[in-house]
C-alpha positions in Angstrom: -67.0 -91.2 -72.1 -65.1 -93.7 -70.2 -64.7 -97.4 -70.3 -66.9 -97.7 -67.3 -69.7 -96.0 -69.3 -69.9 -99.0 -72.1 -73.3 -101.1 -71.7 -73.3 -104.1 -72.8 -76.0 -105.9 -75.0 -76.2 -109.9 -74.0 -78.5 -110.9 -76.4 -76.0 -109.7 -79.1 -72.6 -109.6 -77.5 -72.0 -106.0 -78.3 -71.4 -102.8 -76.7 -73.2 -100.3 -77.2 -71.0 -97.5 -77.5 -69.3 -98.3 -81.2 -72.8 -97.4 -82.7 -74.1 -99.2 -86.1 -71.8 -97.6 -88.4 -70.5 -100.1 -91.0 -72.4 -100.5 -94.2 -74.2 -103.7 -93.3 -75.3 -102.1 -90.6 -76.6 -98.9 -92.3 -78.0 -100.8 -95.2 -79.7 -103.0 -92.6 -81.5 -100.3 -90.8 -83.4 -98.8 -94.1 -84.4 -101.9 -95.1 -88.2 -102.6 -94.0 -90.0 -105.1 -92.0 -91.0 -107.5 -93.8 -88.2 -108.0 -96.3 -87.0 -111.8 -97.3 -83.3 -112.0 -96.8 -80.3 -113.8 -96.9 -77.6 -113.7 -94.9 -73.4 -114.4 -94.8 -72.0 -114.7 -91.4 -68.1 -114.6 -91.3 -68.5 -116.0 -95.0 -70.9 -118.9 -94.7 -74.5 -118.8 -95.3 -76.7 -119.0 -92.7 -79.0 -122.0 -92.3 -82.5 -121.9 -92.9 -85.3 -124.2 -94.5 -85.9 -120.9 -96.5 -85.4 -117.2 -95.9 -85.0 -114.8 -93.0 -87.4 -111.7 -92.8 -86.5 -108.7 -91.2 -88.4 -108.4 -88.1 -87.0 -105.2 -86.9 -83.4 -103.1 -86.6 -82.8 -101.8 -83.4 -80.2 -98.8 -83.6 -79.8 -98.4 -79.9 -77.7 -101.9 -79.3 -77.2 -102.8 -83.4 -79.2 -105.8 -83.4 -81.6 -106.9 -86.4 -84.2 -109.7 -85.4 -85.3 -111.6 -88.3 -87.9 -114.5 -88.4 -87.0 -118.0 -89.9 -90.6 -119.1 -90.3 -92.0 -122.6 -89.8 -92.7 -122.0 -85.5 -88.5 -121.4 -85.5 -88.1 -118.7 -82.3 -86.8 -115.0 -84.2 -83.0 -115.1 -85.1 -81.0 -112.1 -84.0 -77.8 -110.9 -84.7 -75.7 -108.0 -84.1 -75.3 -106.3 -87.6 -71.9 -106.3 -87.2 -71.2 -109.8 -87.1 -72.9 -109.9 -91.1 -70.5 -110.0 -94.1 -73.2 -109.8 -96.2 -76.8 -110.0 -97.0 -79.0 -110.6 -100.3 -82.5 -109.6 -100.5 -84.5 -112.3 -101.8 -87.4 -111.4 -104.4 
């Protein structure tokens, strides 16, 4: 593979090619739609008036779309870019 075979995902800033290989990432992708979350970005909590639900993990460009509730449009994040998560009960 060369550089000039990377593709680049916009909506998450990341290329495609390094997979979704850390541990968030696996984690992330067995969790199912529908589970409450919370989430730590580069150590701070994200903001939300209550928790994220995993919408849906997409392993081709790494990206996990979550809902925020309330009419908020879906939050989505590249899994790599999460230092940590807690599932909410």
């Amino acid at each position: 593979m060369s550089l000039f075979d990377k593709q680049y995902s916009p909506e998450c800033g990341h290329c495609q090619y390094n997979k979704c290989t850390s541990s968030i990432c696996k984690r992330l992708k067995n969790l199912q739609p529908g589970t409450s979350v919370s989430l730590r970005v580069y150590g701070v909590r994200v903001p939300t008036s209550g928790s994220l639900v995993l919408q849906s993990f997409d392993p081709t460009d790494c990206c996990a779309t979550f809902d925020a509730g309330g009419g908020v449009s879906p939050f989505i994040i590249d899994c790599h870019r999460i230092d940590g998560f807690t599932i909410n009960a």
